[in-house]
C-alpha positions in Angstrom: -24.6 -3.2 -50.1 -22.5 -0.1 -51.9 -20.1 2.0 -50.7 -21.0 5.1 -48.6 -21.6 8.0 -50.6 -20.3 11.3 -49.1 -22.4 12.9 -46.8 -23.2 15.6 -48.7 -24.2 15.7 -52.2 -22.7 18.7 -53.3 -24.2 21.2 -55.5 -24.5 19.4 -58.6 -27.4 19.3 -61.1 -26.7 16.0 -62.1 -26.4 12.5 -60.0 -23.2 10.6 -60.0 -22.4 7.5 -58.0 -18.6 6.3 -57.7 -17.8 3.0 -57.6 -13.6 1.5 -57.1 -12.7 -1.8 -58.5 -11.3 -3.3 -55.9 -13.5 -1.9 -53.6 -11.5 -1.0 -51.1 -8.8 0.1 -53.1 -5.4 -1.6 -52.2 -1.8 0.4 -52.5 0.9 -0.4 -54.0 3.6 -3.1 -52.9 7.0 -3.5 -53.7 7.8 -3.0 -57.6 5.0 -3.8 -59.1 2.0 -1.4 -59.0 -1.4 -1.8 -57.9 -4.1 -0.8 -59.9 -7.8 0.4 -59.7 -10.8 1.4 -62.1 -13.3 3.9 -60.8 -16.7 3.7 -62.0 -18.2 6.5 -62.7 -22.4 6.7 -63.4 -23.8 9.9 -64.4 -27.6 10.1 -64.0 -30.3 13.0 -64.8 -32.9 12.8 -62.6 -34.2 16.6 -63.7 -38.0 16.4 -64.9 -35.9 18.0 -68.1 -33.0 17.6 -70.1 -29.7 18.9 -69.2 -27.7 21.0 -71.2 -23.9 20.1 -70.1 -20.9 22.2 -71.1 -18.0 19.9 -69.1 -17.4 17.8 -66.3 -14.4 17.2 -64.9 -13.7 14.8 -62.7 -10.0 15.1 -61.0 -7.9 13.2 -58.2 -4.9 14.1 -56.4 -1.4 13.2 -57.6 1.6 12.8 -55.6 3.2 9.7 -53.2 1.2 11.3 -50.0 -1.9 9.3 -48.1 -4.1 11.6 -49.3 -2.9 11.3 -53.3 -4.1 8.7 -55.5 -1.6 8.1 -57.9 2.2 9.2 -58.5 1.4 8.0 -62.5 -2.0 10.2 -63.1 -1.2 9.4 -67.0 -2.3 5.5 -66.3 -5.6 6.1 -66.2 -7.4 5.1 -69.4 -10.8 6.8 -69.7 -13.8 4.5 -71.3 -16.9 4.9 -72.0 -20.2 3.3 -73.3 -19.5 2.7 -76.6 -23.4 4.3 -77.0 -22.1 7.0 -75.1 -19.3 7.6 -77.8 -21.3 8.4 -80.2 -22.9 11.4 -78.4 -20.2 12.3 -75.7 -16.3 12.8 -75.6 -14.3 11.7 -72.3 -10.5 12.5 -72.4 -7.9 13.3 -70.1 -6.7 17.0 -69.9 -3.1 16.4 -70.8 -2.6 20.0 -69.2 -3.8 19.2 -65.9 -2.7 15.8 -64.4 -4.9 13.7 -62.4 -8.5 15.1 -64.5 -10.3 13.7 -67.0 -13.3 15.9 -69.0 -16.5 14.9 -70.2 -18.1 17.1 -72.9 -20.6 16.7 -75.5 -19.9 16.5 -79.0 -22.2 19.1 -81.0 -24.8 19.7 -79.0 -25.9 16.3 -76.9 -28.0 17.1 -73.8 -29.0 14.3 -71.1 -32.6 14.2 -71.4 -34.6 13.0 -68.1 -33.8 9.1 -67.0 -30.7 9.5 -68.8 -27.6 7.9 -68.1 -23.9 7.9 -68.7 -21.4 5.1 -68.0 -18.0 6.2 -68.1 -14.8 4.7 -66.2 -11.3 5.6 -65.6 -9.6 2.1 -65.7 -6.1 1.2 -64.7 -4.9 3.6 -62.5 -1.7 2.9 -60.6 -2.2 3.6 -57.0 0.5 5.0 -55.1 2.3 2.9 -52.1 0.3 5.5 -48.9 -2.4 4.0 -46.5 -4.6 6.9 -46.4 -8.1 8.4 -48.0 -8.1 10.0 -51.0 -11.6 11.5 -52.9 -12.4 12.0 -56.3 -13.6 15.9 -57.1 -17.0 16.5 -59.2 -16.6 20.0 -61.4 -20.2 20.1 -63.6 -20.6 23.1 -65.7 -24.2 23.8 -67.7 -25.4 25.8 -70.3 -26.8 29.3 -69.3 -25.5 28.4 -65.4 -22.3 30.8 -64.5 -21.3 28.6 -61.4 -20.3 25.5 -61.9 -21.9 22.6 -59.6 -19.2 20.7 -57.5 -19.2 17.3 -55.8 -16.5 14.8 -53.9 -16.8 11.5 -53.0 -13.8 9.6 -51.0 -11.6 6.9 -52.2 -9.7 4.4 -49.6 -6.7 3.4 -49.9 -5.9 0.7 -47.9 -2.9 -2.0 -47.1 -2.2 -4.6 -50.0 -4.1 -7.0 -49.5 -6.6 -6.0 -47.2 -10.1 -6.8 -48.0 -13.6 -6.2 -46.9 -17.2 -6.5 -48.2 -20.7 -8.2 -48.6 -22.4 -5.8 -45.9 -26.1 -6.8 -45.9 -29.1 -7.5 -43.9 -30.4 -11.3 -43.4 -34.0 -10.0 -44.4 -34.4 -6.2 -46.3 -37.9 -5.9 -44.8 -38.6 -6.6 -41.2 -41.7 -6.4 -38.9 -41.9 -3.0 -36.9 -40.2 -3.8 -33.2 -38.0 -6.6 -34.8 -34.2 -6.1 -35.0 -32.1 -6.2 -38.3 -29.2 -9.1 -38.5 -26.5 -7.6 -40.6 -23.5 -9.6 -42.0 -20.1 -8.8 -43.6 -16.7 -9.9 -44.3 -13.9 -7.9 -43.4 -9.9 -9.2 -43.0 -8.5 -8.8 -39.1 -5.1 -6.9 -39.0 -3.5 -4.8 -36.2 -5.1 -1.5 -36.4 -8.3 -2.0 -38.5 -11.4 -1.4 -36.8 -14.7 -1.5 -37.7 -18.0 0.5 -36.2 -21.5 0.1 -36.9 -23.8 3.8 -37.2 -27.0 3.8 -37.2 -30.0 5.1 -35.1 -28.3 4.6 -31.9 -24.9 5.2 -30.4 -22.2 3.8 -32.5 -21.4 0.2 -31.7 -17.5 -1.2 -31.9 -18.2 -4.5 -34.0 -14.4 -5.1 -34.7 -14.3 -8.5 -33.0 -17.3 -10.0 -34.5 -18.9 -10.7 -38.4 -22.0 -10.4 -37.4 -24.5 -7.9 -35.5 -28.2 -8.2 -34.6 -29.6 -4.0 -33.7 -31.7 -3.0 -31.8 -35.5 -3.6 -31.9 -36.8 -1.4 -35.4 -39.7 1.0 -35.7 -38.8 2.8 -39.1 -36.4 2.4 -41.8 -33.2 2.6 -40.9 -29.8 2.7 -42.8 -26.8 1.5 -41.9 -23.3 2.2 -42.2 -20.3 0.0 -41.5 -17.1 2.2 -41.1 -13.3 0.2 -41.5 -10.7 2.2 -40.5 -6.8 0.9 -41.2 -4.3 2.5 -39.8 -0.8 2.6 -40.6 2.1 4.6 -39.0 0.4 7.6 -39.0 -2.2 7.5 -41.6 -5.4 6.1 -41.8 -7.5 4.8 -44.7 -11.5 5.1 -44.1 -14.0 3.0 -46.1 -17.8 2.8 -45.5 -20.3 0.6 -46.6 -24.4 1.6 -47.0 -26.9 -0.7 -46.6 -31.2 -0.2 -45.8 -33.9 -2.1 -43.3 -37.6 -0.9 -44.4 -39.7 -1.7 -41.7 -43.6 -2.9 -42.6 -45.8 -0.6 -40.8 -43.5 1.5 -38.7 -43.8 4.3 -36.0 -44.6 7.6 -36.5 -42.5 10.1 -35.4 -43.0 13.7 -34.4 -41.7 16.5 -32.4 -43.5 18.6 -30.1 -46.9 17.8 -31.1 -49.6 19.8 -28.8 -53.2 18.8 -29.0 -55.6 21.0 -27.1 -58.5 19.6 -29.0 -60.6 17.8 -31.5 -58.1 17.1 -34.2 -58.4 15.6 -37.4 -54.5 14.2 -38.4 -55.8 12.8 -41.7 -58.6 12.2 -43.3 -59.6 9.2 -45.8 -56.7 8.3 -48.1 -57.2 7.5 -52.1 -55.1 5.0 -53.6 -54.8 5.6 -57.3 -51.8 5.2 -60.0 -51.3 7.0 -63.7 -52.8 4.8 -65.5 -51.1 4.6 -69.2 -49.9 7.7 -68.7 -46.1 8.5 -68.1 -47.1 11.7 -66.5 -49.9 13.7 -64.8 -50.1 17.1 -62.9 -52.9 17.8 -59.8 -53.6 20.7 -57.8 -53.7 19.9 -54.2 -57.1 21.0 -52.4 -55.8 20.7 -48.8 -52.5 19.8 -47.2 -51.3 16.5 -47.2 -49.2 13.7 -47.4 -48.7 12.1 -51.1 -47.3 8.7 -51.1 -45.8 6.7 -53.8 -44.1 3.2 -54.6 -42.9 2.1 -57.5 -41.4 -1.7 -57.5 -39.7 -3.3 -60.5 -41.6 -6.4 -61.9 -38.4 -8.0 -62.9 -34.8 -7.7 -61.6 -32.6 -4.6 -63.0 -28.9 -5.7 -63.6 -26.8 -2.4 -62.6 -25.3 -2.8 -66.6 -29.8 -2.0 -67.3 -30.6 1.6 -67.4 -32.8 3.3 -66.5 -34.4 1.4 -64.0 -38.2 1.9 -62.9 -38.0 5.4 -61.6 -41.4 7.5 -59.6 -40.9 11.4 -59.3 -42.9 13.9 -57.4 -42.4 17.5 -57.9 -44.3 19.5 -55.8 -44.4 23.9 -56.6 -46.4 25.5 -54.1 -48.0 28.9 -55.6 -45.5 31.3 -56.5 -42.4 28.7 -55.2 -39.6 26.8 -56.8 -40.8 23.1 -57.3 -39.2 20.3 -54.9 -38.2 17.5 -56.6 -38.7 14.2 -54.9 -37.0 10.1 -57.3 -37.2 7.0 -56.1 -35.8 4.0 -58.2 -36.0 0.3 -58.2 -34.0 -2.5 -59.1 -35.8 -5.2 -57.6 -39.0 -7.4 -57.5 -41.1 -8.1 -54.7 -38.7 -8.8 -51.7 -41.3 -10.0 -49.4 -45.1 -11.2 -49.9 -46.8 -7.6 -49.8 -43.4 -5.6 -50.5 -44.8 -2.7 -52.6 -41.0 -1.6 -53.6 -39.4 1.5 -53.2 -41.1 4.0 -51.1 -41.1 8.4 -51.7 -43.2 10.7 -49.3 -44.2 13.8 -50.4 -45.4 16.9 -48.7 -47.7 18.6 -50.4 -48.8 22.1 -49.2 -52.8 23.3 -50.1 -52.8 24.9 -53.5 -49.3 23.5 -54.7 -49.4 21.8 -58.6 -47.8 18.4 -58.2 -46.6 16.4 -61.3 -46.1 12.8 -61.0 -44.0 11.3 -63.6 -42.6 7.6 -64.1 -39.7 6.2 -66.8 -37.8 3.2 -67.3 -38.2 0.7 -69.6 -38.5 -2.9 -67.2 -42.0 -3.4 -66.8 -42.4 -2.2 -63.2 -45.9 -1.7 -60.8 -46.5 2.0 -59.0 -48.9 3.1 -56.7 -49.8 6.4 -55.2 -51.9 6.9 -51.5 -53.1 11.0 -51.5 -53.6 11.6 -47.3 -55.1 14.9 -46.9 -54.5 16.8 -43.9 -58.2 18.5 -44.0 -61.5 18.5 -46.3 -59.9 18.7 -50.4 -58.5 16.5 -53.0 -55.7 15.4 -55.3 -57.6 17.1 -58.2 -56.3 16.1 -61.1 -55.4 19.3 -63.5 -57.7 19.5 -67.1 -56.6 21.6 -69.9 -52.7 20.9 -70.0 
C-alpha cells in the first residue's frame, strides 16, 4: 500500500515519490501545532546520468485549506548524510515555503541513482483541505525546466486511515481480489473504491471483495473529509497481478489465416548488465525481474529491468520495472514490463541493483525474425 501518486507525472526527467509522516497529514489543534515530515525520494531511471542544475520543491503558505503551513520557516531540510557529501539541500530564505536541491561542484545522478532527502517538522496550519507539493527540476543544457505536483491532505486532528492491501497480491484469472483497510468513521468522511468498474461507496464497511479478475488491476481507495466547506482528499494505491490473464483487444478483424505469434524464446543476460538486439520482426518483448531477497525501502537501488526500444530514425521509449520483493507465490516470476518492439527497432536491455535478484526475458514475434542480438558494440 502507498499513497496515490498524482495522476499525472509531470514533465520531469527525474522520478520522485512523496511520502507524509503521518500519512494522512493531520491539522493543527488548539495551541499547540501539528507537525509533518515529507519524504522526498529522487530516482534516475535515465539509461544515463543526469546533469542537475536545481530542484525546487515548494508548498503553499498561508492559514487557507489549500496552504500547508502559516510557519514555512519550520521546515528543517535533511538529507542522506551520503547525499551531503555530493548534494546541497537548503531552504531559499527569499522565497518562503521552497527548499533547493543543487549539486556541489559538479555531481550528476548516474543511472539507478538515488537521493533521500526530507523536509521534517513542518507545522501544519489549523484548515481541513488538500494541499500539493510543486516539483521545479532544471538540467544542464535543457532551457525548460521539468515540473511536477503531487497532493498533500490535510485532514481533521486526529483522523486516521491506512493499511490498504490485498488478502493475496497474485490471484488466479476469474477470481476476485479481497482488499482490507483501516480508516476512522466521522460525520462527513467517505470513502470509495476505483478500479476497473464503476466506483463502489465502501464507507460503511473495512472490507471489499471485487469483482471476478482477468488482468492486473490497481486499486485506489479515495477518503474524503469534509469540514464546513472544505474538503481534504487522500488516496491510497495498491496492485492485484492476475496469473495467466485475458487478453484484451479492440477492434480486432480477421478475414483470414492469421498468425498472432509465433514461437516465443525465453532467454536472460547472462553476466552481463547490459545487451542491445535488433528486432527482425514485430513483436512483443517480455521481461521480469524479481528480487531474491527482500528490499527494505531505506535499500537502494532495488533490482531494476529496463527496455529501451528506438525504432530506425526515432527517439527510444524507455520502459523500468523494479522489485522489492521475493517470490510472493510458488511460480511468481516478480515484477512484470511488456515491451513493444516494432521490426528493425535496436532494443537495449539493461539491469542494476545490487540485491541479488533473478530476470527473465520471453521475445514473441509477431511474424518470421528474431531478437538478434547486436555484434560489434
Amino acid at each position: 500500500m502507498k499513497p496515490r501518486r498524482p495522476a499525472g507525472t509531470g514533465t520531469c526527467v527525474l522520478t520522485y515519490d512523496v511520502v507524509s509522516q503521518p500519512s494522512p497529514i493531520q491539522v493543527s489543534q488548539g495551541s499547540t501545532p501539528s507537525k509533518a515530515t515529507l519524504w522526498i525520494t529522487v530516482t534516475n531511471h535515465q539509461q544515463s546520468a543526469v546533469h542537475v542544475e536545481s530542484v525546487r520543491f515548494t508548498f503553499p503558505v498561508g492559514t487557507g485549506p489549500g496552504d500547508l503551513s502559516n510557519n514555512p520557516g519550520s521546515a528543517d531540510p535533511q538529507q542522506d548524510d551520503d547525499d551531503n557529501k555530493k548534494w546541497r539541500f537548503e531552504l531559499d530564505e527569499d522565497n518562503p515555503g521552497s527548499a533547493v536541491l543543487t549539486p556541489k561542484r559538479s555531481a550528476t545522478l548516474p543511472p539507478g541513482g538515488q537521493l533521500d532527502l526530507g523536509l521534517a517538522h513542518i507545522e501544519i496550519n489549523a484548515a481541513v483541505g488538500t494541499s500539493k507539493l510543486t516539483v521545479e527540476e532544471r538540467l544542464k543544457d535543457t532551457p525548460d525546466p521539468g515540473t511536477g505536483e503531487w497532493p498533500l491532505a490535510k485532514v481533521p486532528a486526529g483522523f486516521t486511515t491506512g493499511d490498504f492491501r490485498p488478502e493475496t497480491i497474485l490471484v488466479g484469472s476469474g477470481t476476485p481480489a479481497e482488499l482490507t483497510w483501516r480508516g476512522d468513521s466521522r460525520p462527513g468522511a467517505t470513502y470509495t473504491m476505483l478500479h476497473d468498474g464503476e466506483p463502489c461507496d465502501v464507507t460503511e464497511v473495512r472490507y471489499w471483495k471485487s469483482p471476478p479478475l482477468h488482468r492486473d488491476t490497481a486499486f485506489t481507495l479515495v477518503v474524503e473529509v469534509t469540514e464546513g466547506e472544505d474538503t481534504a482528499e487522500y488516496a491510497m494505491s495498491t496492485m492485484v497481478t492476475v496469473a495467466r490473464p485475458d487478453l484484451v483487444v479492440n477492434d480486432l478483424t480477421v478475414t483470414g489465416h492469421t498468425v498472432l505469434t509465433r514461437i516465443s524464446s525465453a532467454f536472460d543476460l547472462g553476466e552481463a548488465t547490459a545487451l542491445t538486439y535488433t528486432a527482425e520482426t514485430d513483436g512483443f518483448l517480455v521481461g521480469h525481474v524479481r528480487a531474491d531477497q527482500e528490499v527494505p525501502d531505506t535499500e537502494d537501488p532495488p533490482p531494476t529491468l529496463t527496455v529501451t526500444v528506438a525504432p530506425s530514425g526515432r527517439t527510444g521509449h524507455v520502459t523500468s520495472i523494479q522489485s522489492r520483493l521475493p517470490e510472493r507465490a510458488p511460480g511468481d516470476p516478480g515484477s512484470r514490463l511488456t515491451a513493444v518492439v516494432l521490426k528493425g527497432s535496436t532494443v537495449t536491455v539493461a539491469r542494476a541493483g545490487t540485491t541479488p535478484s533473478t530476470h527473465t526475458l520471453t521475445w514473441l514475434p509477431f511474424g518470421t525474425g528474431e531478437l538478434r542480438e547486436a555484434t560489434g558494440g
